[in-house]
N, C-alpha and C positions, 0 to 999 in steps of 0.2 A: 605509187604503191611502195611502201616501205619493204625493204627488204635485209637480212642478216648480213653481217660485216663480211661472212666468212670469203665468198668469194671475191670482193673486192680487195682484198686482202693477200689471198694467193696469188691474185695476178699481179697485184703491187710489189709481192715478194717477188716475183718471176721478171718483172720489169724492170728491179731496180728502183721504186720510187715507192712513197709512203703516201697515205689518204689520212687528210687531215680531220681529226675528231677538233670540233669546234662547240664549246658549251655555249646553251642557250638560256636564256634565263626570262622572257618575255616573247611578245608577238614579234616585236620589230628586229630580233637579236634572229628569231625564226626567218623571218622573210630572208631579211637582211644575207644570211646565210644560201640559204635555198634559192635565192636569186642569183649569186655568185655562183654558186656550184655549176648550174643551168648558164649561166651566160659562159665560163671556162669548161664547159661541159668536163667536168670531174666528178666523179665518183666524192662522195661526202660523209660524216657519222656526224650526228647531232648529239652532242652528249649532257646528260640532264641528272648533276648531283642533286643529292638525296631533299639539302635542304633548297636549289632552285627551284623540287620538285613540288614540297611543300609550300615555297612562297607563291607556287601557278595553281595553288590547291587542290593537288595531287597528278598522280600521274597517269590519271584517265583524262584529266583536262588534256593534261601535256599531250598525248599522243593521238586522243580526237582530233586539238591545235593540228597538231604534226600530220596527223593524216589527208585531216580535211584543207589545209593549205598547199600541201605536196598535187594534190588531184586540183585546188581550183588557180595556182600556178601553173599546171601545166607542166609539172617537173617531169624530165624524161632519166636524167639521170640518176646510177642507184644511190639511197638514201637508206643509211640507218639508223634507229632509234637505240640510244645507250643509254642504261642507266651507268653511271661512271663514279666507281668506288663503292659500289655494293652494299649494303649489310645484308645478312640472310634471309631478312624480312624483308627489306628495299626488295632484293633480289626476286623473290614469290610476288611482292604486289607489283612489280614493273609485270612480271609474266603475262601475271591477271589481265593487267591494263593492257598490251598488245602492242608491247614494246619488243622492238626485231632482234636488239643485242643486248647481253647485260657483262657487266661487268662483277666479279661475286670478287669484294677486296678480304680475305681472310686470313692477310700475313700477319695480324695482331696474333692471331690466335696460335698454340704448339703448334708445331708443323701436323701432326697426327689430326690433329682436328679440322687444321684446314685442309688435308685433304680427304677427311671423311665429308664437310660440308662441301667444297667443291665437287666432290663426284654425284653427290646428290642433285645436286644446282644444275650441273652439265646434262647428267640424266633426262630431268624435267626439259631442260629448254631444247637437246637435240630430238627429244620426241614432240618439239612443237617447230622443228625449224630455228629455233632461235639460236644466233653465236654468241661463246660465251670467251669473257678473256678473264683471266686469274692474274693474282699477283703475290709474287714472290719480295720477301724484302720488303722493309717499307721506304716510298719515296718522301723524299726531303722534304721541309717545308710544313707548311699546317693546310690540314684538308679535313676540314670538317671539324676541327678542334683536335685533330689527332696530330701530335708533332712529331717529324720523323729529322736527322740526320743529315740528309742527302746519304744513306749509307749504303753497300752495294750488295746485290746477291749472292749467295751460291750458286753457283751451277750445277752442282748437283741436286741442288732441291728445285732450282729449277725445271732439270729433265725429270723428278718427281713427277711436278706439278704438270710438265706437258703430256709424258705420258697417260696422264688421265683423260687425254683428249679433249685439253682447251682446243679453242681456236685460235687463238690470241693470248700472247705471255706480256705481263709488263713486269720488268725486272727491274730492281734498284743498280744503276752503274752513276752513282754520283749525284744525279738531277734530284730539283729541288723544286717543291710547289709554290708558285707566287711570285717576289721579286727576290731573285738570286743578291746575296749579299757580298759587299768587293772582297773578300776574302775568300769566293769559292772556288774551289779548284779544279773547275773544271770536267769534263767527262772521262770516267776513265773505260777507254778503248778496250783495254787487253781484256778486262774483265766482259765485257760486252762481246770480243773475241771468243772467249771463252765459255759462255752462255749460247752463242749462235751454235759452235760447234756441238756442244750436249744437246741442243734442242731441235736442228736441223731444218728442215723446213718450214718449221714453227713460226707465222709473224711474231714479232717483235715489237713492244710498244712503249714509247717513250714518251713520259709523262711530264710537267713541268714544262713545257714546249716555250713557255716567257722567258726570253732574255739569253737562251744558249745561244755563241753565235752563231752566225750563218756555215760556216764550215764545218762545224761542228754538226750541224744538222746532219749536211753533206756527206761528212763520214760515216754517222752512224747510220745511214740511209745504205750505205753500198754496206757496212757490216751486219744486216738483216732485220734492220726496223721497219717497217713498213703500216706504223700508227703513231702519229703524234699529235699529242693532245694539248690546245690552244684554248684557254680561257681568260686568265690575266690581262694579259695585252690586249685582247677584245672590250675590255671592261675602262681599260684608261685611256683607248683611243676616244670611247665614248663619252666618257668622263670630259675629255678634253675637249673634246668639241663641243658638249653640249657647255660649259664653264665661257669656252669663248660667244656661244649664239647668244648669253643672258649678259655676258659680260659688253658685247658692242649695242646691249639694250635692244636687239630686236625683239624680245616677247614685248616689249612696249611699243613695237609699232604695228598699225593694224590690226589684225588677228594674233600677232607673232605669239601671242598667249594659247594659241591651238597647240594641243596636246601634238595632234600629227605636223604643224611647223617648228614645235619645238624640239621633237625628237626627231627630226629627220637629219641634222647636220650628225648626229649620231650615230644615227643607223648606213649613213651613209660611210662615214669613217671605219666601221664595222666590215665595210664592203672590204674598204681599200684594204684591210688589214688582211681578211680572209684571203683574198686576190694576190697580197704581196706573198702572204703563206703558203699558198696554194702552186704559184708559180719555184718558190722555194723546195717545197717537197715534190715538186716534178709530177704532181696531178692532172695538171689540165691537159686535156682532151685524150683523156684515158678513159672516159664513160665508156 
């Protein structure tokens, strides 16, 4: 049973430790995940950009998938459904679909504006249960063909934006979408300080989650993040393994052309990845 980020979230703030949103983009990218969750028995968000949502042709596919796999795995732990980077419309047809969290992205827009559409969005989804996370600032990187910066928030528009009764804040403090370039500098803490203090109890959510390093995680986890979002990395470990399976010629031996023996050296790298992140943000066996 899928259920909203929102209390997974509080007690990840209250614990110290952050619940990994992990984009999905296919069947196996689904298991793949939900299987890891349930074996490190962690609390998990499944997060499903606008265009993965299209390329699974749409996102009633997506969340039937999601549903009906979550019930015939046997998944005990909580699980939620994200749309991840919003548009207003994404935002309405995730609801439709019966999707648990959404994320409404509307730092493109004046500040006025995103937070007349954020209060609407929050509106809708907390009279259906549903968690909503907002974002302030846009994150670094290209996401969806929108290029940001790596640039950082205010903190005052942030506690704007919390005060309207997100659940979940992702604020720009440096991080960048995709693969971080040798020239980046890094997260900056004080601003991230600074943000937690104006927004209080508020999870925190840290985007770009490829390629920060590991201590890095670490701190912003004890300075009030408690969501971070893992997709890149998911995508090249797969890449890479499925490159070596075609590469040592096994789809030419036997079956090795079966769709499920080819993408299994994938889906399983997908594990270890999850697993190694999962152990990293201090999840497991917090279900």
């Amino acid at each position: 049973m899928l259920v909203s980020a929102t209390e997974m979230l509080k007690k990840a703030k209250a614990g110290h430790y952050a619940v990994g949103q992990f984009n999905i983009n296919n069947l196996e990218w689904t298991k793949a995940v939900l299987q890891t969750a349930q074996e490190l028995n962690s609390p998990v968000i499944l997060g499903v950009s606008e265009g993965a949502g299209k390329y699974m042709t749409g996102f009633k596919t997506v969340a039937a998938m999601v549903k009906a796999m979550d019930e015939s795995l046997g998944i005990t732990v909580p699980v939620a459904l994200h749309l991840d980077h919003g548009t207003y419309e994404g935002a309405k047809a995730c609801i439709e679909a019966g999707f648990s969290s959404i994320m409404f992205d509307g730092s493109h827009f004046p500040l006025e504006e995103n937070i007349a559409k954020s209060k609407e969005i929050i509106e809708i989804c907390h009279s259906k249960g549903i968690s909503v996370e907002c974002e302030v600032g846009t994150i670094g990187g290209e996401e969806d063909g929108v290029i940001g910066a790596g640039e950082v928030a205010d903190p005052e528009e942030c506690k704007m934006i919390a005060d309207l009764g997100v659940d979940m804040l992702a604020a720009g403090i440096g991080n960048i979408h995709g693969v971080y370039p040798a020239n980046w500098a890094g997260l900056n803490f004080e601003a991230l300080d600074a943000i937690q203090q104006k927004t209080g109890e508020m999870p925190l959510v840290l985007h770009g989650g490829t390629g920060i390093p590991d201590d890095m995680i670490k701190k912003a986890v004890t300075l009030g993040v408690s969501k971070i979002n893992v997709n890149t990395e998911c995508q090249l470990v797969f890449a890479e393994a499925t490159r070596k399976y075609i590469e040592a010629g096994k789809d030419l031996q036997g079956k090795g052309f079966d769709p499920r023996k080819l993408l299994a050296p994938g889906t399983e790298a997908i594990k270890a990845k999850v697993k190694e992140k999962m152990e990293l943000f201090g999840s497991v066996g917090k279900a």
